[in-house]
Every structure is written in structure tokens, then in C-alpha cells.
C-alpha positions in Angstrom: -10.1 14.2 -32.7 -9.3 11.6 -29.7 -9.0 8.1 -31.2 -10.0 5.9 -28.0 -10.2 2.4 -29.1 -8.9 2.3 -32.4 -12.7 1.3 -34.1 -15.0 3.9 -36.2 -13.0 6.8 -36.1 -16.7 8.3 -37.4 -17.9 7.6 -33.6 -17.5 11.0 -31.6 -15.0 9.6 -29.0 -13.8 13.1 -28.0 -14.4 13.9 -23.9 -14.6 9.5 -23.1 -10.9 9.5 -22.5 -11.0 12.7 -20.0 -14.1 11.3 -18.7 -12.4 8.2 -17.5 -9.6 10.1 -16.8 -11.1 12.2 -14.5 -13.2 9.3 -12.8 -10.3 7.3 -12.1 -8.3 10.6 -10.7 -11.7 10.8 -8.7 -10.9 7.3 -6.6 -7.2 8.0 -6.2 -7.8 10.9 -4.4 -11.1 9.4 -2.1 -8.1 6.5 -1.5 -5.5 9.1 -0.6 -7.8 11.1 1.5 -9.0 7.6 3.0 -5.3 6.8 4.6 -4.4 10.4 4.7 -6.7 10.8 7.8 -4.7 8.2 10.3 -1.4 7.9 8.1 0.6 10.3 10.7 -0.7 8.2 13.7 0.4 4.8 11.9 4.1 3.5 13.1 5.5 1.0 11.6 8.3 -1.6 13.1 10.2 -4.0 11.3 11.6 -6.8 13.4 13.5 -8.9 11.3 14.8 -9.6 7.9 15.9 -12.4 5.9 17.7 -10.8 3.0 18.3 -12.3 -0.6 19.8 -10.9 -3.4 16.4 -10.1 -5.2 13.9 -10.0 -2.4 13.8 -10.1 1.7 11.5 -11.5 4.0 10.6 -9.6 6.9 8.1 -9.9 9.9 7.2 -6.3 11.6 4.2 -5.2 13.2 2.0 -1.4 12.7 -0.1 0.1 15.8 -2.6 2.2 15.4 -4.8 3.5 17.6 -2.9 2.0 20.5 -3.3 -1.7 18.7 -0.3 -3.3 17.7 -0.9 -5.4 14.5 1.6 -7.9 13.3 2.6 -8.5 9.9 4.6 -10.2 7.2 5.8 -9.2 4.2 8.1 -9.3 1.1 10.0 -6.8 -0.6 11.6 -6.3 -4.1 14.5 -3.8 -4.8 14.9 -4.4 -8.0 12.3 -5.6 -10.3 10.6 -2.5 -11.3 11.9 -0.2 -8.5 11.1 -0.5 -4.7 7.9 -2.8 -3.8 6.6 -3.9 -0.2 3.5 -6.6 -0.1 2.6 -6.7 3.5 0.1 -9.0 4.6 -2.0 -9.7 7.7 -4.2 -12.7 9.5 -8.2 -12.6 9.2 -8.0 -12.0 12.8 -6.0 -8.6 12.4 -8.4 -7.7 9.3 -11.3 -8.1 11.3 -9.8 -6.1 14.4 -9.1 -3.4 11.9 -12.8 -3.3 10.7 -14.1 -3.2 14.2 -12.0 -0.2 14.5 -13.7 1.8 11.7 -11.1 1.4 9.2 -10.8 -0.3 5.9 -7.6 -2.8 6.3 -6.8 -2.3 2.6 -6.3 1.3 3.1 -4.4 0.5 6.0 -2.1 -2.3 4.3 -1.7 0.9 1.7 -0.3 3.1 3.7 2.1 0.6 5.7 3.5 -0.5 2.6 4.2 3.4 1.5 5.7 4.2 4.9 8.4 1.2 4.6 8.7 2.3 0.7 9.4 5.5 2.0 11.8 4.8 5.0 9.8 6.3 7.8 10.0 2.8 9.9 11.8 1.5 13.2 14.2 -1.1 12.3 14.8 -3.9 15.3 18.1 -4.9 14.0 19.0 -7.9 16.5 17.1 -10.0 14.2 18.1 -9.0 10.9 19.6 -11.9 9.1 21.7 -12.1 5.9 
């Protein structure tokens, strides 16, 4: 018997948990498949970086498409492993849309690329 929510545990609960399961699986893989379909043509360049001990600061830009996008960002090395929050003006966004894609799904798979090394680093910039 699957307890769920810790209530009735005379409530047949059994299948709700796969059922979410399997829904939420559902729209990680629509997502994946969503930035899977330009994520080889995405290149991402970081141009500078102002480094802490905790966090940097770094400005970079992403083309796609033959647009080249700027962006800003921070990243975290060690609180909770590797992160990247990149962000992006309205202006960028709404150039993104124009182009067919979702600029969420894009910020996604800019933020994996840098999490994952594949990135052109400018290094007469980078600042300690």
C-alpha cells in the first residue's frame, strides 16, 4: 500500500504517486526535447568575469541563429554544487520570441552549456 499524504490510510492512494510521477517525467522530457532541437547550434561566450570567493559575475553573450544575444549572469560553485542564472533584457526576450523560440528554454540550455564547460572564454577581461 503507497501512503501518499500521510491522511486515511483507508483511501486507495496506490497508482496517485506513479501517476504524478509519470506526468511530471512527461514535461521534463517535452522541455528537454524543446532545447534539444537548437541546443548544438547555441554557442555561448563569456566575456568577462568578476570573481568572488562564493560567486562571480560575468557578462557573455549566446547566438543563435546568426543573432548574437547578450547576457548577464551569476554563478555559484559552492552552495549546493555548480549553478549559472543567466539573465537577459525584454528586448532580447522579445527577439527570441520573434524567432520561434521560447526564451526560457533558451536561458535553460545556456545555463547547462556554461554548467557543463562547453563555452568560449574572452579572457582579457577576466578580473579577480
Amino acid at each position: 500500500m503507497n501512503v501518499v499524504d500521510g491522511g486515511d490510510n483507508n483511501n486507495d492512494n496506490s497508482g496517485s504517486v506513479d501517476s504524478n510521477n509519470n506526468k511530471r517525467d512527461d514535461r521534463i522530457t517535452d522541455a528537454r526535447d524543446e532545447y534539444d532541437r537548437y541546443y548544438d547550434d547555441l554557442k555561448v561566450y563569456v566575456t568577462s568575469v568578476y570573481a568572488s570567493d562564493i560567486t562571480s559575475r560575468l557578462n557573455g553573450y549566446f547566438t543563435l541563429d546568426g543573432e548574437r544575444i547578450r547576457f548577464r549572469g551569476i554563478a555559484f560553485g559552492r552552495i549546493g554544487g555548480h549553478n549559472i542564472h543567466v539573465k537577459i533584457s525584454k528586448r532580447a526576450e522579445a527577439m527570441l520570441k520573434r524567432m520561434g523560440y521560447d526564451p526560457e528554454h533558451v536561458l535553460v540550455a545556456v545555463q547547462m552549456k556554461m554548467i557543463e564547460g562547453d563555452v568560449t572564454i574572452e579572457e582579457h577581461d577576466t578580473k579577480e
